[in-house]
Wavefront OBJ file of the C-alpha trace (Angstrom):
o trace
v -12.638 3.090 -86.526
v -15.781 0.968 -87.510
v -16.299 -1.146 -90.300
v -17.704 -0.422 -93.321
v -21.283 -0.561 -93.855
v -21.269 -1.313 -97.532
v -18.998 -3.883 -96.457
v -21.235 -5.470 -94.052
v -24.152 -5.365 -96.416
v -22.047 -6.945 -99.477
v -21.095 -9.880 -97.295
v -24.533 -10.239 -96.086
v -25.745 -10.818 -99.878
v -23.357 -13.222 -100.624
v -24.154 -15.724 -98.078
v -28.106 -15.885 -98.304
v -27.042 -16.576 -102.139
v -24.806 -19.038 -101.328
v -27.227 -21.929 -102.664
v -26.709 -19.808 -106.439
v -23.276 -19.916 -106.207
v -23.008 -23.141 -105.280
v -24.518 -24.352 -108.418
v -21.344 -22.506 -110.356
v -17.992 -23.320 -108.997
v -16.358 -20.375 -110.554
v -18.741 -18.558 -108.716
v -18.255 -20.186 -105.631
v -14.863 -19.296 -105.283
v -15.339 -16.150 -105.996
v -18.225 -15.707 -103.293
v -15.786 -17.426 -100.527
v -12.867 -14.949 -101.674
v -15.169 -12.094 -101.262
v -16.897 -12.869 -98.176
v -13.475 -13.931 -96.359
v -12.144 -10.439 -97.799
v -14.657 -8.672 -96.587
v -14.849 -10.264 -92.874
v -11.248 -9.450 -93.306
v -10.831 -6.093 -93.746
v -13.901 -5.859 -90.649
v -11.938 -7.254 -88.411
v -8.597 -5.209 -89.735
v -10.377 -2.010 -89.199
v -12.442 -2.770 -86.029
v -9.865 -1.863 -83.594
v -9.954 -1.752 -79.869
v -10.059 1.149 -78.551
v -7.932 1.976 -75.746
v -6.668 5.153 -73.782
v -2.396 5.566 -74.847
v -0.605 3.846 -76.876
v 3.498 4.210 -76.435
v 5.225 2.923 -79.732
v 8.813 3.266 -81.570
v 10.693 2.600 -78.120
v 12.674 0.107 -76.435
v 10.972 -1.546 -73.455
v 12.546 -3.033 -70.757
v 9.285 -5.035 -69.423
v 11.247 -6.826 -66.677
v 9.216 -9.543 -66.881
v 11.086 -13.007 -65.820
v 12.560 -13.337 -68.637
v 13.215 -10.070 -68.820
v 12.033 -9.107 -72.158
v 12.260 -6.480 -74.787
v 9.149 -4.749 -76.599
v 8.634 -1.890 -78.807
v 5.608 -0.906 -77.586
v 2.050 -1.566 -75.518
v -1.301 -0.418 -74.880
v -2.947 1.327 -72.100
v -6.443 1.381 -71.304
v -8.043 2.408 -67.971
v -4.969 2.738 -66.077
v -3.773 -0.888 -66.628
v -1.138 -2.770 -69.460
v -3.708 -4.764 -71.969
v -1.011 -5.353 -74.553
v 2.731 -5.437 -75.334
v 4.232 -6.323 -78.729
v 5.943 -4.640 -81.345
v 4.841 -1.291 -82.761
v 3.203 -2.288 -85.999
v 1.365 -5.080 -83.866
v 0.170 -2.856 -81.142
v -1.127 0.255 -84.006
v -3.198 -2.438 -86.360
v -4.810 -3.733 -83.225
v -5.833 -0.892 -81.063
v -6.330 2.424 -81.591
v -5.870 5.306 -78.685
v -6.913 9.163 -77.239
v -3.056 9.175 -76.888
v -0.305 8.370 -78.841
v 3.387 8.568 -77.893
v 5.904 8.346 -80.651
v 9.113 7.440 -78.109
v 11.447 8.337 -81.137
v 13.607 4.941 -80.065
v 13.665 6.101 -76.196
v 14.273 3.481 -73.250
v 11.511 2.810 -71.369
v 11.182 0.604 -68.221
v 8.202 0.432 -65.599
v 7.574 3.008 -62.886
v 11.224 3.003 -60.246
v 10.416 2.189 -57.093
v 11.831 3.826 -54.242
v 12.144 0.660 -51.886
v 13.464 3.059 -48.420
v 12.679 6.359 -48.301
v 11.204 9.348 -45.981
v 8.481 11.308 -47.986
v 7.452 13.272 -45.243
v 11.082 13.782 -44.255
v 11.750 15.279 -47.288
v 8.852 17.647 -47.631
v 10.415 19.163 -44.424
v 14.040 19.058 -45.570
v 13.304 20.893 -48.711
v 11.639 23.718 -46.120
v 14.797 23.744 -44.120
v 18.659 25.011 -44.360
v 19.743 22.234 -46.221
v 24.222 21.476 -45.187
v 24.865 18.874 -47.215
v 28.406 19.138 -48.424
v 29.186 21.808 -45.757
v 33.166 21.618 -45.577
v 33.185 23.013 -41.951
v 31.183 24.475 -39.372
v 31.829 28.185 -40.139
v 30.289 27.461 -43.361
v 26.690 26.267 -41.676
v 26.848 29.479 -39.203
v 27.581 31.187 -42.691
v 24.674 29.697 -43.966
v 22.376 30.064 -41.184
v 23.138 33.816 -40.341
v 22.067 34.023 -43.912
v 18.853 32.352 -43.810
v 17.891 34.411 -40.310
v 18.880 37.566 -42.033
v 15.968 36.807 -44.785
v 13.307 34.938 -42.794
v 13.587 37.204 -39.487
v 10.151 36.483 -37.973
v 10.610 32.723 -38.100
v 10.581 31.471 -34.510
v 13.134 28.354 -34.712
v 16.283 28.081 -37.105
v 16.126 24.576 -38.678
v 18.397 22.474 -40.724
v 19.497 19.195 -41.632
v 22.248 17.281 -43.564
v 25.291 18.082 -41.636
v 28.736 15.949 -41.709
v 31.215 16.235 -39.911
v 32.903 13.506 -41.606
v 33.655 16.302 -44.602
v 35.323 18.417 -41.813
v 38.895 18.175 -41.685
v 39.061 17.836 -38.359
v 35.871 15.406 -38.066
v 34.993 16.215 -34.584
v 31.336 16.510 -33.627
v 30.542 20.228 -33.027
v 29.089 21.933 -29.882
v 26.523 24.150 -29.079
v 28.781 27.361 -28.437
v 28.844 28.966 -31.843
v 25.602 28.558 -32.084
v 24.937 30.721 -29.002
v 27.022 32.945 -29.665
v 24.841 33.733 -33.041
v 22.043 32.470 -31.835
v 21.356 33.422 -28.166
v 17.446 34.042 -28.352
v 16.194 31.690 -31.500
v 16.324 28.186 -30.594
v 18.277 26.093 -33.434
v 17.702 22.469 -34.571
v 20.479 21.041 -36.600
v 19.790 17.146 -38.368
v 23.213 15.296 -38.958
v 23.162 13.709 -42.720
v 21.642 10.757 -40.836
v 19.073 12.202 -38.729
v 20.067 10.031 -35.926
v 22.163 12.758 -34.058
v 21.244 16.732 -33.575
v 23.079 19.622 -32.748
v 20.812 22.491 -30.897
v 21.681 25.730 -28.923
v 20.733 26.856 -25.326
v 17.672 27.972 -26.143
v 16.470 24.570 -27.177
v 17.758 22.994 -24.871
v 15.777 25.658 -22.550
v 12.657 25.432 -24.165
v 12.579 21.424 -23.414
v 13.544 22.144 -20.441
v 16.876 19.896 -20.560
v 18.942 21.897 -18.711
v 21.376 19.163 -16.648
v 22.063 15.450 -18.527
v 19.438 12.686 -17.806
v 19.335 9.163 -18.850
v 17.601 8.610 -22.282
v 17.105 5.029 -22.825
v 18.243 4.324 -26.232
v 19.714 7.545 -27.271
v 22.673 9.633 -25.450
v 23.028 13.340 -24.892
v 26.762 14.193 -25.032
v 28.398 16.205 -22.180
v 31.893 18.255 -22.092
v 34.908 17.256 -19.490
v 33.015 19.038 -16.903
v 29.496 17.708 -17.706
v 28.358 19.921 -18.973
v 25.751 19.434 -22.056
v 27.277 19.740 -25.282
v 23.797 20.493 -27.508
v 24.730 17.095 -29.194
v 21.876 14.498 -29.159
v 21.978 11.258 -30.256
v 18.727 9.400 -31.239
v 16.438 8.376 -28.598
v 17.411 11.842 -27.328
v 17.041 13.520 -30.067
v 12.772 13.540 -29.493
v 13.420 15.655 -26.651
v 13.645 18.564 -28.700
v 12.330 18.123 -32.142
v 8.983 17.982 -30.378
v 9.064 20.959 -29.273
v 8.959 22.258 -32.752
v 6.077 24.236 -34.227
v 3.853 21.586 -36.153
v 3.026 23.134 -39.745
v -0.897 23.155 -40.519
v -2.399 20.492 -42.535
v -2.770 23.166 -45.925
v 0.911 23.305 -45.430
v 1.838 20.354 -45.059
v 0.149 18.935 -48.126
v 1.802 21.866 -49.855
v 4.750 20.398 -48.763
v 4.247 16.745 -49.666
v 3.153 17.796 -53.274
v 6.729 19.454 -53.916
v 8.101 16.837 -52.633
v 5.993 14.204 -54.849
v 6.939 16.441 -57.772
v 11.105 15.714 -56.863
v 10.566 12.443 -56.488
v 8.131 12.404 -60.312
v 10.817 14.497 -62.214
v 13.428 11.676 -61.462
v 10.984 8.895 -62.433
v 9.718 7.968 -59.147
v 6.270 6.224 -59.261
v 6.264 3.904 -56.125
v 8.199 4.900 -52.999
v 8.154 3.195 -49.091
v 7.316 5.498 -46.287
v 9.848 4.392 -43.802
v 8.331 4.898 -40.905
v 5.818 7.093 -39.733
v 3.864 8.411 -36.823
v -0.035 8.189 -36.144
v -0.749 11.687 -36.505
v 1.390 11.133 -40.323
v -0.218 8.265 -41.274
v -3.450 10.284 -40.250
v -2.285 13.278 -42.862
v -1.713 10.559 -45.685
v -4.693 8.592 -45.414
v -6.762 12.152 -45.817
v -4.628 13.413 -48.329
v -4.693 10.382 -50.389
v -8.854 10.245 -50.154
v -9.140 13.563 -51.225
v -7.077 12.366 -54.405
v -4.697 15.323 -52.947
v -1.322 12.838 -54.029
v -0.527 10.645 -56.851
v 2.427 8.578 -56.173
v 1.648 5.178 -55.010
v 3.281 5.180 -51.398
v 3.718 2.165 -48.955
v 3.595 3.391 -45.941
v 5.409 1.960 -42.958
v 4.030 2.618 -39.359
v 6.842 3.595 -36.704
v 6.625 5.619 -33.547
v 5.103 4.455 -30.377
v 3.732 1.681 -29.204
v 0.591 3.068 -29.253
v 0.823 3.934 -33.014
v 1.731 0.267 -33.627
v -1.074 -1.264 -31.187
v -3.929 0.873 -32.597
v -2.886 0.107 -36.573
v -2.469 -3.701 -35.626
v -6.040 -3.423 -34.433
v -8.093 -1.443 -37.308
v -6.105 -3.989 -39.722
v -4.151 -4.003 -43.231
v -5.045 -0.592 -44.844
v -5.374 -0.257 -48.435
v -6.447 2.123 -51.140
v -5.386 2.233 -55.013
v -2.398 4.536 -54.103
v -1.692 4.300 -50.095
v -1.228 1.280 -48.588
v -0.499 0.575 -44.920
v 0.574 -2.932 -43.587
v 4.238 -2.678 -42.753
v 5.827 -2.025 -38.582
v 9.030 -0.459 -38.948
v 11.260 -0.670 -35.460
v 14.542 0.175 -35.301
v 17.157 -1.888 -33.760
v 20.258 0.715 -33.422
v 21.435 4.024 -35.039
v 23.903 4.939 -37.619
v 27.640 4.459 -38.309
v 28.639 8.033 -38.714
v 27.367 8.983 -35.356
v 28.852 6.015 -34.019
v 25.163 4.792 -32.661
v 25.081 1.443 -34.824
v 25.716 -1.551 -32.410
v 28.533 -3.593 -32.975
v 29.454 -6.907 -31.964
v 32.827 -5.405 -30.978
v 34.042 -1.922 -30.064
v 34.513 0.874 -32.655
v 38.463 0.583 -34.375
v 38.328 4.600 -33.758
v 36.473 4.820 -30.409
v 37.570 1.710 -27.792
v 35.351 2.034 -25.386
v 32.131 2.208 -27.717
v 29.993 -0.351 -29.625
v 27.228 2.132 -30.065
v 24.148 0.856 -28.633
v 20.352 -0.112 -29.104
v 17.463 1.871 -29.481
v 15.871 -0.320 -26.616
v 16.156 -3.448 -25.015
v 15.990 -6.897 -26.920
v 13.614 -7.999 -24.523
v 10.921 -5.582 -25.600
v 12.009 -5.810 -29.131
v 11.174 -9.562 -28.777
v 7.404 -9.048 -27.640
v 6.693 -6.190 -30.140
v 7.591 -8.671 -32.490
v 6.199 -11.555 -31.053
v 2.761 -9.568 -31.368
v 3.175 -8.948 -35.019
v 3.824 -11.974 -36.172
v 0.302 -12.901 -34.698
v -1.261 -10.578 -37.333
v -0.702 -10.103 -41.271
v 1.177 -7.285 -40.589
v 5.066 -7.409 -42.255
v 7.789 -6.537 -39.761
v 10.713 -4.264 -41.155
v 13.484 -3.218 -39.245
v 16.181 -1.247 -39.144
v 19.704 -2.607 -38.046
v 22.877 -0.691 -39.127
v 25.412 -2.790 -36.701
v 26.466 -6.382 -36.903
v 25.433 -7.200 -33.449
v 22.263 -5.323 -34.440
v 21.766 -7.603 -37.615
v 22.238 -10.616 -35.552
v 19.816 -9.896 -33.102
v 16.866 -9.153 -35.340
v 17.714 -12.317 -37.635
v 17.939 -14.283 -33.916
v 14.768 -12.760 -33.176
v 12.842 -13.467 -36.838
v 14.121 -17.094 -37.238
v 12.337 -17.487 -33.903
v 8.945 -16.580 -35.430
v 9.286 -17.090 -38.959
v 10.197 -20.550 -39.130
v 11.439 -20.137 -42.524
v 7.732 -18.854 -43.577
v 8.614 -17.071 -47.165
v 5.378 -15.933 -47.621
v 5.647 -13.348 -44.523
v 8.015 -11.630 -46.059
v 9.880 -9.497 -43.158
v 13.005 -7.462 -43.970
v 15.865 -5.830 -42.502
v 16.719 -2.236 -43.415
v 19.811 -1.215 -44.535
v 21.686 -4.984 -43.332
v 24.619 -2.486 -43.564
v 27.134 -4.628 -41.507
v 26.597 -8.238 -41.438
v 28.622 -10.838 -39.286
v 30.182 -13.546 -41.769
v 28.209 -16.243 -40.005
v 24.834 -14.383 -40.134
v 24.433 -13.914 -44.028
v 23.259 -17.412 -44.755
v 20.083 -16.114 -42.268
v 18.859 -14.342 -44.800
v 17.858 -17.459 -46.654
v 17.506 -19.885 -43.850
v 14.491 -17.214 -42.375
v 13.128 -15.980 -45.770
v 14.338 -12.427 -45.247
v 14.231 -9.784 -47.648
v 17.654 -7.501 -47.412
v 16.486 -3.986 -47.868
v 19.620 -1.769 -49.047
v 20.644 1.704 -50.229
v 23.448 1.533 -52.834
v 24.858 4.719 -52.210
v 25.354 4.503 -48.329
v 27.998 2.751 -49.552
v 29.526 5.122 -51.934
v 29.072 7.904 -49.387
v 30.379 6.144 -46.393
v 33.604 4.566 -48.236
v 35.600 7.158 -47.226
v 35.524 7.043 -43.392
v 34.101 3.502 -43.188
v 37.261 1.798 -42.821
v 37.871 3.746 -39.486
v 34.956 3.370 -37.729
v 35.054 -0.771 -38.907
v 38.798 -1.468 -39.451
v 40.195 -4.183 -42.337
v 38.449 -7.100 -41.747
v 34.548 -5.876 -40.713
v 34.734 -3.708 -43.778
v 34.431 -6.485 -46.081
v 31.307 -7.364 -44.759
v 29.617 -4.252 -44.967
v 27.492 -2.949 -47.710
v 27.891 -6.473 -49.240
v 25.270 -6.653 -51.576
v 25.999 -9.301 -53.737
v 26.569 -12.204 -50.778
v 22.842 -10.878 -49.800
v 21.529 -11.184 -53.216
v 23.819 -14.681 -53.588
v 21.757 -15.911 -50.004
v 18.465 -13.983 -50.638
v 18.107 -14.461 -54.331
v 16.443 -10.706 -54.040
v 17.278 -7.435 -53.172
v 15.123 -4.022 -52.262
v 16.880 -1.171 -53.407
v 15.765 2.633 -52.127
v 17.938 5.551 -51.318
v 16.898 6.119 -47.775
v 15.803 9.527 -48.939
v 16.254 12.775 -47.823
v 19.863 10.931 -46.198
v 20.658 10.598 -49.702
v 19.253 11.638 -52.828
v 16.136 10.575 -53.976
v 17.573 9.956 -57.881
v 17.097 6.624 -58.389
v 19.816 6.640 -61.362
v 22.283 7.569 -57.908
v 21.602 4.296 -56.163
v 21.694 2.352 -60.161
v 24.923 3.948 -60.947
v 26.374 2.864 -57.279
v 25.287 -0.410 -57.062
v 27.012 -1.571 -60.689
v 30.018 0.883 -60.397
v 30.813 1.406 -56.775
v 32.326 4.763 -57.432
v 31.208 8.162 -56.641
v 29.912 10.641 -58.936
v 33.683 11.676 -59.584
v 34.434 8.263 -60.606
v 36.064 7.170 -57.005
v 37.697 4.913 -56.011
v 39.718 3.548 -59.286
v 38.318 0.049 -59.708
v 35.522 0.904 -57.772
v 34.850 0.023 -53.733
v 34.857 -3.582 -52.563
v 33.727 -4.356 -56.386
v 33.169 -7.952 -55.503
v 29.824 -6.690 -53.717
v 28.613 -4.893 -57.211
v 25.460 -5.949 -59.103
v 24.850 -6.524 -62.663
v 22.751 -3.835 -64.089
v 19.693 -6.253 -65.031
v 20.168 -7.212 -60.979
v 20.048 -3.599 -60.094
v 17.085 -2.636 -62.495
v 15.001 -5.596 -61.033
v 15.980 -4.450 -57.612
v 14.587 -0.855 -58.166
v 11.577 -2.014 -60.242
v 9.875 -5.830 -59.554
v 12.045 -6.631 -56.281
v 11.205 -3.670 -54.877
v 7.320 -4.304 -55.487
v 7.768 -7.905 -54.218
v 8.839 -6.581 -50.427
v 5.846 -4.713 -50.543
v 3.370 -7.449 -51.532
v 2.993 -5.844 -54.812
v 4.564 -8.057 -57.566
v 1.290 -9.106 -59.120
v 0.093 -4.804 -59.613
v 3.460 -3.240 -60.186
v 7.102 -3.465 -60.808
v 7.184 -5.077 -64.371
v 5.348 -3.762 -67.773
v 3.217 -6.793 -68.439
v -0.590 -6.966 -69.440
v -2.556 -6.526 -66.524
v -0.345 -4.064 -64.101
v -0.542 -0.591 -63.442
v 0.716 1.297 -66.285
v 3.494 2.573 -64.346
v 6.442 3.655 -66.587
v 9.671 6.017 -67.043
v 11.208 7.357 -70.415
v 14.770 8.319 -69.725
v 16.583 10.525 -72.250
v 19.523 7.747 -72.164
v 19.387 3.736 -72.046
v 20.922 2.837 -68.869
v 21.724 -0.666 -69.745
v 23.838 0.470 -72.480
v 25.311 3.818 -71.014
v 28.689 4.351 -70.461
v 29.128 3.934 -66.398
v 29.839 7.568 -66.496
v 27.268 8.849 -68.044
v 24.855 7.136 -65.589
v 23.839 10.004 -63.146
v 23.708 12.412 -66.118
v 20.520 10.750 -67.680
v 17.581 12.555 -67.617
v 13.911 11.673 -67.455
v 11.960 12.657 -70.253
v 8.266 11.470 -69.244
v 6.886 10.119 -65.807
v 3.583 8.082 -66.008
v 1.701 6.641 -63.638
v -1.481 4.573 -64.499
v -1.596 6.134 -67.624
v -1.107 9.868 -66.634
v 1.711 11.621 -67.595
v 2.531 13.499 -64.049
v 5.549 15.059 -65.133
v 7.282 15.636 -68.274
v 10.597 17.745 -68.880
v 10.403 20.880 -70.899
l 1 2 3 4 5 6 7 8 9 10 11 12 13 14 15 16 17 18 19 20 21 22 23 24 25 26 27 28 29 30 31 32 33 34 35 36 37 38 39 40 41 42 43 44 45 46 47 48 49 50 51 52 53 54 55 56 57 58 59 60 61 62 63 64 65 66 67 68 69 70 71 72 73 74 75 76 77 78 79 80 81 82 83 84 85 86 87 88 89 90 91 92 93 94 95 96 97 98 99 100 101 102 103 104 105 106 107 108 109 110 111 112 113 114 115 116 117 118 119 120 121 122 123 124 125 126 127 128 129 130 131 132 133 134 135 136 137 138 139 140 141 142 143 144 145 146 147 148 149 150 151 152 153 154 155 156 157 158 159 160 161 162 163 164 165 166 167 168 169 170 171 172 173 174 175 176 177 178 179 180 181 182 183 184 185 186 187 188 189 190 191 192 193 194 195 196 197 198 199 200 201 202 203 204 205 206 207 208 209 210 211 212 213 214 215 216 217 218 219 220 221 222 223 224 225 226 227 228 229 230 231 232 233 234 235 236 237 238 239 240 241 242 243 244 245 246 247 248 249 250 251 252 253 254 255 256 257 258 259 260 261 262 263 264 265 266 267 268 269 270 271 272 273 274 275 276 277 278 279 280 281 282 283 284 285 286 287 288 289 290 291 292 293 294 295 296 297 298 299 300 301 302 303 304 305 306 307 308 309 310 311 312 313 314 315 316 317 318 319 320 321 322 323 324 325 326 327 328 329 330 331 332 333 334 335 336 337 338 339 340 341 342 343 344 345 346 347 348 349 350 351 352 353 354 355 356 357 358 359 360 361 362 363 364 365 366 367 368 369 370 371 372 373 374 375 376 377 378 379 380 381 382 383 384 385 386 387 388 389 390 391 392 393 394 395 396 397 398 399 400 401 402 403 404 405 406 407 408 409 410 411 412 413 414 415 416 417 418 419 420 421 422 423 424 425 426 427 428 429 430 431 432 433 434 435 436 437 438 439 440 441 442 443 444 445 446 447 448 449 450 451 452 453 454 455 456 457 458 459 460 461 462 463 464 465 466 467 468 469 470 471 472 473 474 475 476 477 478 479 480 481 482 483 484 485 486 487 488 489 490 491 492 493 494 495 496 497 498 499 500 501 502 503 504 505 506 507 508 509 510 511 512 513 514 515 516 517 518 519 520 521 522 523 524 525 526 527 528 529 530 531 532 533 534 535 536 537 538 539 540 541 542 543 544 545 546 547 548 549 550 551 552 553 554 555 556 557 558 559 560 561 562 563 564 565 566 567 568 569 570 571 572 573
């Protein structure tokens, strides 16, 4: 809207006959009135104009003080205003308009652990989760061969075999028995163990056991090979599968972007990925091909880790590349996370390392010569203690470097106050917790278990916490990891009382850690993670205010709109 012109003019006349007026007092007033009236209603109905304006709502900005608004402006992708809704209509006017009709909003959730390209592939595959034995994956897999006969490998992932009721790991022998000519590739929940048939094994040519440094390929009392691979070894097979073509893949990615958008995802971290990946992204991302803002972590080789140190930081509006992820040890439920002392159910295991200290030393040692963050994943308490050993001896306290351990699932007693003494970010996944409760115990016994998934003595020594999902593992809802890291139940309300409650977070505490924490161990505080003038305009209206919501009603709340700078990229019909 511009101002009037008659206005305009009618102010102009009264000040070049100012002089006249000044002569008449009565008349003088009565110009000033006029003139500031009419400069008045100018500037009323001269309003900026800006792209969306979102009003009628209830804001969480999750700024430090952790403020409420009723609404803000948008214009060219960024926050220019916040305020209340009659303050943010008189002063700008918008393309847009969203009337929230009272809605919660908070900024963009950010997905601080996750596997993007992981889960592209796992929504292509058999998915097992929540199989209650193994005749129910052959049921499931006979199934899928029956309707996809030309496809050349069976794959799957999400196994447990801590929802069997027997809980041993299985074998191959089923599998040939159903399988004899089709090699099958079967992903524990964790993805750190596999369970493949014959033909597999054939085609990798791993036909007698051989050493695999940092992984394990199981064998039966007469040494024979089970089809059970454990990490390390687990590359010995999966790269013998068919890689998809690049139309494909994106394909893939982009239903996997929308998951992650209908939940309110706008920000997640890559968790480690491999050149050729990171190769895929980069393209993708400069072809505009995917929207959500993704901070990418590089894993794999050596080589990968060498060649990314040497181009440098890598950063676009939506990908960003600067992280090394390593990994320390493997997981709890395959019994491949290192421990400081053996296993309560297995004596004569502590799981083990992915490789040698020594040469996780020197890779570090060479990052922290660069501006490149280190993030690494250690499940076991020996394996904690070794990367914190390992930091402290090149961080020096340095805050600014930001390095963080993923997952920091079991933590010695003596090793939490590391955290703060190094300046290292814990980077945790509320809902291990609630899925791992019920077998946990075992594999720790009494007294370690009180020192795992202890989120609240991290956040007591760190002051912060990242919180992701560790998606596909778990699910990528967001609400999931909220409602588990303030409750401590599962989704049917167990454990009574909740488990190990003294290790819950406040909700503001778990909000910040999916939102502005999150965006902090990613360098990103100052762009994202809070609704304030002058950030992306990231944000998430939920059908439900989860600071208010019954505990459970938590994982029943829906998202109603997904924006990212500005767009709306998904809304729910």
């Amino acid at each position: 809207m511009k101002g009037s012109p008659v206005l305009y003019w009618r102010a102009f006349y009264l000040m070049i006959n100012i002089k006249d007026s000044i002569r008449h007092p009565m008349k003088l007033i009565q110009t000033i009135l006029l003139i500031s009236s009419a400069f008045l209603l100018v500037q009323c109905t001269t309003n900026k104009e800006v792209d969306l304006i979102v009003y009628n709502a209830k804001v969480y900005t999750v700024d430090s003080v952790f403020s409420l608004k009723e609404a803000f402006a948008i214009k060219g992708g960024i926050f220019v205003d916040m305020g209340t809704s009659r303050e943010i209509q008189s002063k700008y006017v918008a393309k847009e308009v969203i009337d929230a009709e009272g809605k919660a909003i908070y900024p963009g959730f950010y997905d601080a652990h996750g596997h993007f390209l992981m889960l592209a592939e796992a929504l292509e595959r058999i998915d097992l989760h929540g199989a209650k034995s193994f005749d129910e994956i052959l049921e499931k897999l006979t199934a899928y061969q029956r309707n996809n006969p030309d496809q050349r490998w069976i794959i799957g992932s999400g196994w447990d075999q801590n929802l069997w009721e027997n809980k041993r790991f299985p074998t191959k022998d089923s599998l040939d028995k159903y399988f004899p000519e089709t090699p099958v590739f079967l992903s524990r929940v964790d993805h750190h163990t596999a369970l493949v048939n014959s033909q597999a094994l054939h085609i990798a040519q791993l036909d007698t056991i051989r050493s695999v440094p940092g992984g394990r390929m199981a064998v039966d009392s007469m040494g024979n090979l089970t089809g059970l691979l454990m990490d390390n070894a687990v590359k010995l097979v999966s790269r013998h599968i068919p890689v998809p073509e690049e139309s494909h893949l994106l394909s893939a990615l982009r239903k996997a972007q929308d998951s992650l958008f209908s939940v309110g995802l706008t920000s997640i971290v890559d968790a480690g990925m491999s050149l050729e990946a990171l190769e895929h992204l980069k393209k993708f991302y400069q072809q505009d091909s995917l929207k959500i803002r993704n901070y990418a972590m590089i894993g794999g080789s050596i080589r990968d880790i060498e060649r990314y140190i040497k181009e440098g930081i890598y950063e676009s509006e939506r990908l960003t590349i600067r992280s090394v992820k390593l990994m320390a040890d493997g997981a709890l439920g395959s019994r491949s996370a290192y421990l400081l002392e053996p296993y309560s159910d297995d004596s004569l295991s502590r799981g083990f390392l992915l490789q040698e200290p020594e040469i996780l030393d020197n890779i570090i040692k060479k990052i922290a010569k660069t501006p490149f963050q280190v993030s690494t994943h250690a499940i076991g308490d020996a394996a904690n203690r070794l990367v914190l050993d390992i930091y402290g001896k090149y961080l020096e306290g340095d805050g600014k470097r930001r390095w963080r351990i993923e997952h920091a699932q079991v933590v010695s007693p003596t090793d939490f106050e590391k955290f703060a003494r190094f300046n290292i970010i814990p980077s945790v996944q509320p809902t291990h917790a609630t899925s791992d409760m019920y077998w946990a115990a075992s594999r720790l016994g009494p007294d370690r278990i009180k020192n795992a998934y202890a989120y609240n003595i991290l956040l007591h020594h760190y002051g912060k916490l990242a919180l992701g999902s560790d998606f596909p593992i778990e699910h990528f809802n967001p609400l999931y990891g909220f409602h588990a890291a303030v409750t401590r139940v599962d989704q049917n309300g167990f454990p009574t009382g909740g488990f190990q409650m003294e290790n819950a977070v406040t909700r503001e505490q778990a909000l910040r850690g999916m939102t502005i924490w999150a965006a902090f161990a990613c360098f990103q505080e100052k762009k994202r993670g809070s609704i304030e003038r002058g950030k992306d305009a990231d944000f998430v209206i939920l059908s439900d205010d989860i600071m208010t919501a019954p505990d459970n009603q938590l994982r029943g709340i829906k998202t109603i709109r997904t924006v990212i700078a500005g767009e709306t990229v998904f809304l729910q019909e």
